[in-house]
C-alpha positions as CSV (number, residue, x, y, z in Angstrom):
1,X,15.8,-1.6,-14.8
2,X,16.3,-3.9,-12.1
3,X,14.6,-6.9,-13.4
4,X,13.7,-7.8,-16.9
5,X,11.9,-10.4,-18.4
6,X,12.1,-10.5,-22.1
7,X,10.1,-12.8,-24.4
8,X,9.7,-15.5,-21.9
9,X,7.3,-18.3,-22.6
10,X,6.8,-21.9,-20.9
11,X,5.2,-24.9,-22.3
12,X,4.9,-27.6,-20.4
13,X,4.6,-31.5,-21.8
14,X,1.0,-31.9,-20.7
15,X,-0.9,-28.8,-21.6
16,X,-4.0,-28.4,-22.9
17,X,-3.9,-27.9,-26.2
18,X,-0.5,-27.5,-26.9
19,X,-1.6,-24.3,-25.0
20,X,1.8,-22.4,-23.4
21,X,1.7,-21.7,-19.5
22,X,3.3,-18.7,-19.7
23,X,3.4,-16.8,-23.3
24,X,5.7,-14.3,-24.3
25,X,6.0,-12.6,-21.5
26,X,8.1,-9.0,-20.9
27,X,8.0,-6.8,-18.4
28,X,10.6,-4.5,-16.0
29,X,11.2,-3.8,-12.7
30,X,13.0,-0.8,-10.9
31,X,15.3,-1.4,-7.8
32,X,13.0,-1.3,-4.4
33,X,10.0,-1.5,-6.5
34,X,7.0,-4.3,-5.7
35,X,5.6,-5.7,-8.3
36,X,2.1,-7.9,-8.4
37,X,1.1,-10.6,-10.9
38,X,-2.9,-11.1,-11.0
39,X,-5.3,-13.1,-13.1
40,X,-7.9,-16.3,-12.9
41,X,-6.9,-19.7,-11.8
42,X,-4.3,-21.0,-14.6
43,X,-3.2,-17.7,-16.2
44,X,-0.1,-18.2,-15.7
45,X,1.2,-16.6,-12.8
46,X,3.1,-19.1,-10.5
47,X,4.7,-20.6,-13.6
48,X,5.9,-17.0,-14.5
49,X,7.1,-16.7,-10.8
50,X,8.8,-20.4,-11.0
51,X,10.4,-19.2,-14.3
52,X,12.0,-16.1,-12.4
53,X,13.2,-18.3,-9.2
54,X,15.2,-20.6,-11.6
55,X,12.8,-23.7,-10.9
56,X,11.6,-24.0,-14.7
57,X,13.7,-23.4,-17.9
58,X,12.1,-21.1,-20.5
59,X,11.4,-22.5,-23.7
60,X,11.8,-18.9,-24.8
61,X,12.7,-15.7,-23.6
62,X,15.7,-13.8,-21.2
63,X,15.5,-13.4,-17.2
64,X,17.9,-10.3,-16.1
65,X,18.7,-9.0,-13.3
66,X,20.8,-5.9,-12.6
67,X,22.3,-6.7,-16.1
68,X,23.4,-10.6,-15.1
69,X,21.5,-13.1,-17.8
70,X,20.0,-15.3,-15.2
71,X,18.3,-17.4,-18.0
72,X,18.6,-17.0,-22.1
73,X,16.4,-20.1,-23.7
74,X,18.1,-19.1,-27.6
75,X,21.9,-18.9,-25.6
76,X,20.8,-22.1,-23.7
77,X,21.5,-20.4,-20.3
78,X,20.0,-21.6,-17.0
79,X,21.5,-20.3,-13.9
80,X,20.8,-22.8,-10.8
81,X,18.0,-21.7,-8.9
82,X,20.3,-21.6,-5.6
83,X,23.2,-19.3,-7.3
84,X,20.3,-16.5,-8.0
85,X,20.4,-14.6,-4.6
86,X,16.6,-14.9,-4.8
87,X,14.4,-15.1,-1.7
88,X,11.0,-16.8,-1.4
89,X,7.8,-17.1,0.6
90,X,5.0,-19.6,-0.1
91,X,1.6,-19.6,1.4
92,X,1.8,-22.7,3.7
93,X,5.2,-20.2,4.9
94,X,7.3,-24.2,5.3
95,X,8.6,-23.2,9.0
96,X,10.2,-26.1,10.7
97,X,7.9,-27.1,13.7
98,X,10.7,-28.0,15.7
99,X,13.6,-24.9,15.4
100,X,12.6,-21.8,17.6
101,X,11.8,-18.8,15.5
102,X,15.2,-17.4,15.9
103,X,16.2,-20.6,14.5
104,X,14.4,-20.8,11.2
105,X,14.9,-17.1,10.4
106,X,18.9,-18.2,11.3
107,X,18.2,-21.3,8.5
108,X,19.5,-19.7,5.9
109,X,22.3,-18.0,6.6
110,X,23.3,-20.8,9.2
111,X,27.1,-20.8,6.9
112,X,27.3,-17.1,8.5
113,X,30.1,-16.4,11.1
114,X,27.8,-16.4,14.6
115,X,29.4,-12.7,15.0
116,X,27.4,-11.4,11.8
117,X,24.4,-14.6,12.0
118,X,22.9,-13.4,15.4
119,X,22.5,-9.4,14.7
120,X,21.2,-10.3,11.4
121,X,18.5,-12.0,12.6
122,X,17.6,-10.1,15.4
123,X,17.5,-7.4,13.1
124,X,14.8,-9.3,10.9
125,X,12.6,-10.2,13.6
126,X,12.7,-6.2,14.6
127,X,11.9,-5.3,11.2
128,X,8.9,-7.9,11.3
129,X,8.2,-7.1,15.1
130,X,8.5,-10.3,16.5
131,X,11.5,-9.5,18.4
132,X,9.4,-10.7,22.0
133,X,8.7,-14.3,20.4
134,X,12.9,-15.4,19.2
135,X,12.4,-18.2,21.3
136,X,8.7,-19.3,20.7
137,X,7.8,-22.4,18.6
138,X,6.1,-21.8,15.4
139,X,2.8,-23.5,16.5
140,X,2.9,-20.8,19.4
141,X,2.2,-18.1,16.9
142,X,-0.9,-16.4,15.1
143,X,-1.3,-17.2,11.2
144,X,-0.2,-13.7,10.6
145,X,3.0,-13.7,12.8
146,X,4.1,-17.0,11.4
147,X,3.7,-15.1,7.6
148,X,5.8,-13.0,9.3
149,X,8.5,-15.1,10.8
150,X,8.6,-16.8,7.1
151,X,9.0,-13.2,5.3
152,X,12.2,-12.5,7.9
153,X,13.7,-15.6,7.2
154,X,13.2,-15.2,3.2
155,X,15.2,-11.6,3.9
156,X,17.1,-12.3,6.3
157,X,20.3,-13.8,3.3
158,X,19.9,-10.1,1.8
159,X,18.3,-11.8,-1.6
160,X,18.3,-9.1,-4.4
161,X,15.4,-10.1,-5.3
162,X,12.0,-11.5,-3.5
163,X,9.2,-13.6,-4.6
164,X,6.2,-14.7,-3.2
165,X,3.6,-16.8,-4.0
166,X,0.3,-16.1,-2.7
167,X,1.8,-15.6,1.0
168,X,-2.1,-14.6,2.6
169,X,-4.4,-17.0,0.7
170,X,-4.5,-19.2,3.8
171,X,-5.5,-16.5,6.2
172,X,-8.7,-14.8,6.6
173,X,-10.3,-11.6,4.8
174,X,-9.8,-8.9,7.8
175,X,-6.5,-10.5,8.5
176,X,-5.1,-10.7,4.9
177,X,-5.8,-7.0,4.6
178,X,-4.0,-6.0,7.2
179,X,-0.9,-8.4,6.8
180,X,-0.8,-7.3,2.9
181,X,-0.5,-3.5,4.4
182,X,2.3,-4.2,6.5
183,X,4.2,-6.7,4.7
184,X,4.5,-3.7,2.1
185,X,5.7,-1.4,4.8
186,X,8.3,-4.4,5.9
187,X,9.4,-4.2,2.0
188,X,9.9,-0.7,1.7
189,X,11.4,0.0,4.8
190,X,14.1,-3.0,3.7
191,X,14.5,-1.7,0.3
192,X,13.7,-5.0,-1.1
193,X,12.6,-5.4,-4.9
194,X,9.6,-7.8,-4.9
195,X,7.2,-10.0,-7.4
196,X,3.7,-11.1,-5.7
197,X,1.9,-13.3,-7.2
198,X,-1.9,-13.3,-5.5
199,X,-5.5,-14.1,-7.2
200,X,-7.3,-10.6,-4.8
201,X,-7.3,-7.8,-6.4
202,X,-7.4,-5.5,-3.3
203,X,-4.4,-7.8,-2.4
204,X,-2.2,-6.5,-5.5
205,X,-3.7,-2.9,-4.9
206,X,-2.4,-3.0,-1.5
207,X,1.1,-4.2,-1.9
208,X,1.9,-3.5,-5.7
209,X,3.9,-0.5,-7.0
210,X,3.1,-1.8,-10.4
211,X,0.4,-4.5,-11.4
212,X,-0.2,-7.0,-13.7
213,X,-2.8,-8.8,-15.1
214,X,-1.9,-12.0,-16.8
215,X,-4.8,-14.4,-19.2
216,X,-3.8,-17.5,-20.7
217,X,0.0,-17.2,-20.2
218,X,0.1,-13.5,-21.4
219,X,0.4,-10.7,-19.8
220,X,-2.3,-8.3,-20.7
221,X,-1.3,-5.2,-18.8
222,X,2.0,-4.0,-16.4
223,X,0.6,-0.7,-15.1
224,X,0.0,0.8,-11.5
225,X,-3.4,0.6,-10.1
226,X,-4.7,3.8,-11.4
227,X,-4.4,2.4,-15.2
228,X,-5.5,-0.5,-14.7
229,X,-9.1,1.0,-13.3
230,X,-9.5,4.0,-15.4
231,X,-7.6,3.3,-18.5
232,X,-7.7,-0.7,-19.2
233,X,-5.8,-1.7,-22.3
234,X,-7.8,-4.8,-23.2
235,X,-11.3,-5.7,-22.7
236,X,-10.2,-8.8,-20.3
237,X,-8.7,-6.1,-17.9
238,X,-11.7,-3.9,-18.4
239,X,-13.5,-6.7,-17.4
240,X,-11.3,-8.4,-14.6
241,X,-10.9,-5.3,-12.6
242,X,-13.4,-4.1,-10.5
243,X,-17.1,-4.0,-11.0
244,X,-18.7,-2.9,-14.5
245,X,-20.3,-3.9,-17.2
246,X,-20.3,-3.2,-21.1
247,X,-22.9,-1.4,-22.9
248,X,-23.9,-1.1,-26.3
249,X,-23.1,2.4,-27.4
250,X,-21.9,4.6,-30.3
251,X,-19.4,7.6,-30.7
252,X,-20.7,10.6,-33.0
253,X,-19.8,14.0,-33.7
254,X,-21.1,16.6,-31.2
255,X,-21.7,20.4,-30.1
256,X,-18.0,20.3,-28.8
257,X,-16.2,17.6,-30.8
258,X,-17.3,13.9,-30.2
259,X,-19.5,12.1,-27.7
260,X,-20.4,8.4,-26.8
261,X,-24.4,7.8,-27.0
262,X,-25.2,5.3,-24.1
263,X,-28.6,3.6,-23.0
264,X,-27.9,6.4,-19.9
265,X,-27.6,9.2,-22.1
266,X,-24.5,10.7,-24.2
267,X,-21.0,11.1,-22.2
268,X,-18.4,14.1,-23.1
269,X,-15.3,13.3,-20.9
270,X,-14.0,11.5,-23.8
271,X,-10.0,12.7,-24.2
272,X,-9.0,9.3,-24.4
273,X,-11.5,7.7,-26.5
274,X,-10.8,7.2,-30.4
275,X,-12.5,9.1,-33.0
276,X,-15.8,7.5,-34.2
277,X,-14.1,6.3,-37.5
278,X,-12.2,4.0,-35.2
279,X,-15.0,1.7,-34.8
280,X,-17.7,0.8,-37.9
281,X,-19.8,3.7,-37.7
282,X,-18.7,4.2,-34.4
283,X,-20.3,1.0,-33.3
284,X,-18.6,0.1,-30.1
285,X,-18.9,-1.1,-26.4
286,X,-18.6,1.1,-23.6
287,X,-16.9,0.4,-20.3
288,X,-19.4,1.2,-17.1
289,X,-18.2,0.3,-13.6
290,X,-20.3,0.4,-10.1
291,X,-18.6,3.8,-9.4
292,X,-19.9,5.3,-12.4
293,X,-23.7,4.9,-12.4
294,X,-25.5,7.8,-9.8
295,X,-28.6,6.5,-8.2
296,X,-30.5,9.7,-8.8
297,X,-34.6,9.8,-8.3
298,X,-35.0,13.0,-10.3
299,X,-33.0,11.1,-13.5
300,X,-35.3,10.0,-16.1
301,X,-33.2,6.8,-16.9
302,X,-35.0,4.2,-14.9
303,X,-33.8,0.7,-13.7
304,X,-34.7,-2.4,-12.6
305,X,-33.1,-3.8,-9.2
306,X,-32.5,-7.2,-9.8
307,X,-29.7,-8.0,-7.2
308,X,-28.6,-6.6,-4.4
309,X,-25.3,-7.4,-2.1
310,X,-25.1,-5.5,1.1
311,X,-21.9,-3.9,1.3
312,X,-21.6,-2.1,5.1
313,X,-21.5,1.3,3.8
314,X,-22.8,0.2,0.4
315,X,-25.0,-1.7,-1.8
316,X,-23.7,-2.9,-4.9
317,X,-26.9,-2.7,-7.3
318,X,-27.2,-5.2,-10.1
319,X,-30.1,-2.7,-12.9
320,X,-31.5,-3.5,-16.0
321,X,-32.6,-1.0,-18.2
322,X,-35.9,-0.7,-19.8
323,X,-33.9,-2.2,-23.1
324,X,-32.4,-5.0,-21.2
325,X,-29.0,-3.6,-20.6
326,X,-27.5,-4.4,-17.6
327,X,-25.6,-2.2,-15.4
328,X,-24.0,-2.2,-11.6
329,X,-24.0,0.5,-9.3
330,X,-22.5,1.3,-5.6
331,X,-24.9,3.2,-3.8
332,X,-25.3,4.5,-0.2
333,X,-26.5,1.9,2.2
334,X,-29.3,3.9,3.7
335,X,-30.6,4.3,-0.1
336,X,-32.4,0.8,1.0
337,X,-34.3,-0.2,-2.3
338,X,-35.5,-3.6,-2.7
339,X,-35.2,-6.5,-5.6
340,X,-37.7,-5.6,-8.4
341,X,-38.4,-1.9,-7.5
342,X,-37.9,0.8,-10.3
343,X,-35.2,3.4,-9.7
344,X,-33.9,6.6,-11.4
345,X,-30.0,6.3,-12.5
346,X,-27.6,8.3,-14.1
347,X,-24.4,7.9,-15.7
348,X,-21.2,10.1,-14.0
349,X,-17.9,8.9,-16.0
350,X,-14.6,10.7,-15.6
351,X,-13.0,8.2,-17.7
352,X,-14.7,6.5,-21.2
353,X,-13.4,3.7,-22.0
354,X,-14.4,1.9,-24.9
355,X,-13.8,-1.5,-27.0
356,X,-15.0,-3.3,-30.1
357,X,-18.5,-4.5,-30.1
358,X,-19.1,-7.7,-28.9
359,X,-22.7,-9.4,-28.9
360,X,-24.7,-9.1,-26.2
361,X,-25.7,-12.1,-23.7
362,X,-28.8,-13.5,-23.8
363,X,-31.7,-12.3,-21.3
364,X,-31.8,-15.5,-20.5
365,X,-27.4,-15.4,-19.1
């Protein structure tokens, strides 16, 4: 692998608790790859992302890349941030106000002979297409082309590897969408490994080759998108993914092996559930996202609307059940139903997923 993090954890003075920052933390990284760290405010993430760049010592733990020991906290190792070869771009992108854009992609590789400086840069801002604006101030550019200017300037050095911290969190929605799109395009067509660090989801999805999700300093799971949806390793990622709910339900033996009894009837597509002796008396919580639950008038499971968000093409439905479970659903937006009216449901699951029982909210929550 390209990159490797091994063990690494990060405590620092003042946290909560005694609480560590980042936790034990391993993951890989193949050459070209782009990887995406997600999670809630103070997971962990940028300190992970620091501890990669050189900018914090682990307490514990190995940084590798391509085989070099960047950092070994039991072998006291700490390689200087600026000896790494690693690039970075931050979300206020730091451009100097005063240099011409040709001039701060040029900023780091000023030492260059002029003979290699001046097609390496012009080469950047063709990769980023910005070649028409080399001699434009930064101020003279949109958001998004100054993200831009900031991502050719990070490359231009050739860094082996690239980091960046939340680089679209200062633009807005439409605009964040499109520059996460092409910024992964610009990283491809470079060949440049990457770590993203972001707090969107769709963000990650976008960009990511491989995600993960990281809770209070660990690292819950390093999969691609796919995985992550459909086959969570932890409740938190069940959870922090997407739209769903759990539901109380049990596995027993059926017709045709074993089945999951839900408030929405019994599911079958259960290859990668456990057996019902996994759970006590098969006593478990089922996994149920928006994109499982069918609005379906003919269905005898009825719901309750009790929310509604207006989605373009969509509503997302919040439902309780006549037994007070709660459940979300996507459903067309010309299916137009309003707050408090009854509607028939069913459940339509191509993946179970299922986790320990856990109590149940209040009706009151």
């Amino acid at each position: 692998m390209f990159l490797s993090l091994t063990g690494l954890a990060l405590r620092y003075p003042r946290a909560s608790a005694g609480r560590a920052a980042v936790d034990g933390v391993s993951l890989s990284l193949g050459r070209g790859a782009i990887g995406a760290l997600i999670g809630p405010s103070g997971c962990g993430k940028t300190s992970l992302l620091r501890l990669v760049a050189g900018l914090e010592r682990p307490d514990a733990g190995r940084i590798e890349i391509e085989g070099e020991v960047l950092a070994d906290a039991a072998r006291r190792i700490h390689q200087a941030a600026e000896h790494r070869r690693i690039g970075m771009v931050f979300q206020d992108y730091a451009l100097f106000p005063h240099l011409s854009i040709t001039d701060n992609v040029a900023f780091g590789i000023a030492d260059w002979p002029r003979a290699e400086r001046e097609p390496r840069v012009a080469q950047m801002l063709d990769l980023v297409g910005l070649a028409h604006a080399a001699r434009r101030a930064p101020h003279e550019l949109s958001g998004g082309q100054q993200q831009r200017v900031a991502l050719a300037r990070a490359l231009a050095p050739r860094p082996r590897l690239l980091l960046l911290d939340e680089p679209f969190s200062s633009l807005d929605i439409d605009l964040r969408e499109r520059l996460a799109q092409e910024v992964r395009t610009i990283l491809k067509e470079s060949g440049t490994t990457a770590l993203l660090v972001t707090h969107d989801q769709l963000e990650a999805f976008a960009v990511g080759d491989v995600i993960g999700v990281m809770n209070k300093g660990r690292l819950e799971q390093w999969d691609d998108a796919y995985s992550l949806y459909h086959r969570p390793a932890s409740r938190f990622v069940a959870g922090f993914i997407g739209h769903g709910v759990f539901t109380p339900a049990r596995i027993v033996e059926c017709a045709h092996g074993h089945c999951v009894e839900t408030p929405l009837g019994e599911l079958h597509d259960v290859a990668d559930c456990p057996l019902p002796g996994a759970y006590p008396e098969g006593v478990c919580d089922v996994l149920l996202r928006a994109d499982d639950i069918v609005h379906d008038d003919a269905s005898p499971v009825r719901a309750l609307i009790e929310r509604k968000a207006f989605r373009g093409s969509e509503f997302l439905y919040t439902l309780r059940l006549a037994g007070g479970e709660r459940v979300m659903a996507h459903v067309p937006s010309h299916h137009d139903h309003q707050v408090g009216e009854w509607v028939g449901i069913r459940a339509e699951v191509d993946h179970v997923v299922t986790f320990p029982r856990e109590a149940m909210p209040s009706a009151a929550d």
